[in-house]
C-alpha positions as CSV (number, residue, x, y, z in Angstrom):
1,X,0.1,5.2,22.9
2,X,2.1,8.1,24.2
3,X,2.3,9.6,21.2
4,X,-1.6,9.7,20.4
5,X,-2.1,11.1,23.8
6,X,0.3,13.6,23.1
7,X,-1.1,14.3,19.5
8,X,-4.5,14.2,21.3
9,X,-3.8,17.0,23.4
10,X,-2.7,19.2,20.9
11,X,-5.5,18.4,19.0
12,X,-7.8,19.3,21.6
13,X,-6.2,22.7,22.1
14,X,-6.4,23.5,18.8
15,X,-8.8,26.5,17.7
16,X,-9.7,24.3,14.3
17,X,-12.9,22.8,15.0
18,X,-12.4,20.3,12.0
19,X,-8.8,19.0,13.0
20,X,-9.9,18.6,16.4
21,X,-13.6,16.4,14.9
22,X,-11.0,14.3,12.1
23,X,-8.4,13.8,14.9
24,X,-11.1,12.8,17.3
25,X,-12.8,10.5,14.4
26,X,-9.4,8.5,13.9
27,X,-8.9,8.1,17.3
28,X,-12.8,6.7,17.7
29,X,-11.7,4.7,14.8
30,X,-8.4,3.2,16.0
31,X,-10.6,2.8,19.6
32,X,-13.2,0.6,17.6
33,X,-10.8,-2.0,16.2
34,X,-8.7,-2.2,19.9
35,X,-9.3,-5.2,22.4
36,X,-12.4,-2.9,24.0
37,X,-14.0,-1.8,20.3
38,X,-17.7,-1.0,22.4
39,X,-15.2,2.1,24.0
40,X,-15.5,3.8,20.9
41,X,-19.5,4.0,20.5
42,X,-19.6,7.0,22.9
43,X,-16.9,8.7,21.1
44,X,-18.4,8.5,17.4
45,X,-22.3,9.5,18.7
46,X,-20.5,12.6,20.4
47,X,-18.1,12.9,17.2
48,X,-22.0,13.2,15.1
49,X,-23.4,15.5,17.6
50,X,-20.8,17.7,17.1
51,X,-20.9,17.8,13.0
52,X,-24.1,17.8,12.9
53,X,-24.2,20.9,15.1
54,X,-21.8,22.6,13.4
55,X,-22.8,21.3,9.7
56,X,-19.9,19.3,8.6
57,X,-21.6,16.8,6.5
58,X,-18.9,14.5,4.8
59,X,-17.8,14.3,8.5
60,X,-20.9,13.4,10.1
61,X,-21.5,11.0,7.3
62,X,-18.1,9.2,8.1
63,X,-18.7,9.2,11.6
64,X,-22.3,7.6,11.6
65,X,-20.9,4.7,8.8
66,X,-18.2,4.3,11.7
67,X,-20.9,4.3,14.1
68,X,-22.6,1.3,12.1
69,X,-19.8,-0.5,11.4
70,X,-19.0,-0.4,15.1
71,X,-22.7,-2.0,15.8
72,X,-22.2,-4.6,13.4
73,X,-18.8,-5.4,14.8
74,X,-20.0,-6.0,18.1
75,X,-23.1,-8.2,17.1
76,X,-26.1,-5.5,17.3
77,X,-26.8,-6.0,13.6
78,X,-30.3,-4.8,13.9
79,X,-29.3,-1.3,14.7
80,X,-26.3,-1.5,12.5
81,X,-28.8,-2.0,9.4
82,X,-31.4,0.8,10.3
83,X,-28.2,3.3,10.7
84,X,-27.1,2.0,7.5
85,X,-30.3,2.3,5.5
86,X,-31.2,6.0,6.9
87,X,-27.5,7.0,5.9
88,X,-27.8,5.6,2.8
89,X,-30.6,7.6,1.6
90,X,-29.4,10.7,3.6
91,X,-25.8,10.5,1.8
92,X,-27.8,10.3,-1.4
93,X,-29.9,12.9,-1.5
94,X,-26.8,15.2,-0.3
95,X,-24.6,13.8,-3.2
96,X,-22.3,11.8,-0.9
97,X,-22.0,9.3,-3.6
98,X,-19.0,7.3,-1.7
99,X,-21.1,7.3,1.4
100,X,-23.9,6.1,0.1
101,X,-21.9,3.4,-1.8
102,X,-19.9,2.0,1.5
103,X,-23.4,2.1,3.6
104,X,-24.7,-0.2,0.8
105,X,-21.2,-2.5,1.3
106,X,-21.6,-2.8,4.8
107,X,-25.3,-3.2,4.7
């Protein structure tokens, strides 16, 4: 855990927008399959503000299927099904082929 903290922090003073969003979207990752998985909801819908601000697509993408997965995984499968079916269709018409083809997986 020390060692993520520390990786965290120099992540976070980084000037690279994108190594600071993947580092923060493995992190919200590793969070969401931890004893307290629900921590990481907060993480990934700030880690798709932020993409989607900047236009990072692929990394939006990734952090939304997250996001679903995360739903699913903690028994709000309603949800986790809409978020699945509107990235499905938004990851197709962009061309995110593998996207598209793990939303359909997981729906």
């Amino acid at each position: 855990m020390q060692q993520v903290n520390q990786e965290k922090s120099l992540a976070s003073s980084s000037q690279n927008r994108l190594s600071r969003l993947l580092f923060s979207l493995s992190s919200a990752q590793a969070t969401a399959i931890s004893e307290h998985p629900e921590n990481a909801a907060p993480l990934l819908s700030e880690i798709v503000k932020d993409t989607r601000q900047f236009g990072l697509l692929r990394l939006e993408f990734e952090a939304e299927l997250a996001l679903a997965a995360l739903e699913e995984k903690t028994g709000h499968d309603d949800t986790a099904h809409t978020q699945l079916g509107a990235l499905k269709g938004k990851a197709s018409s962009h061309g995110f082929t593998r996207v598209q083809h793990k939303a359909e997986l997981l729906r």
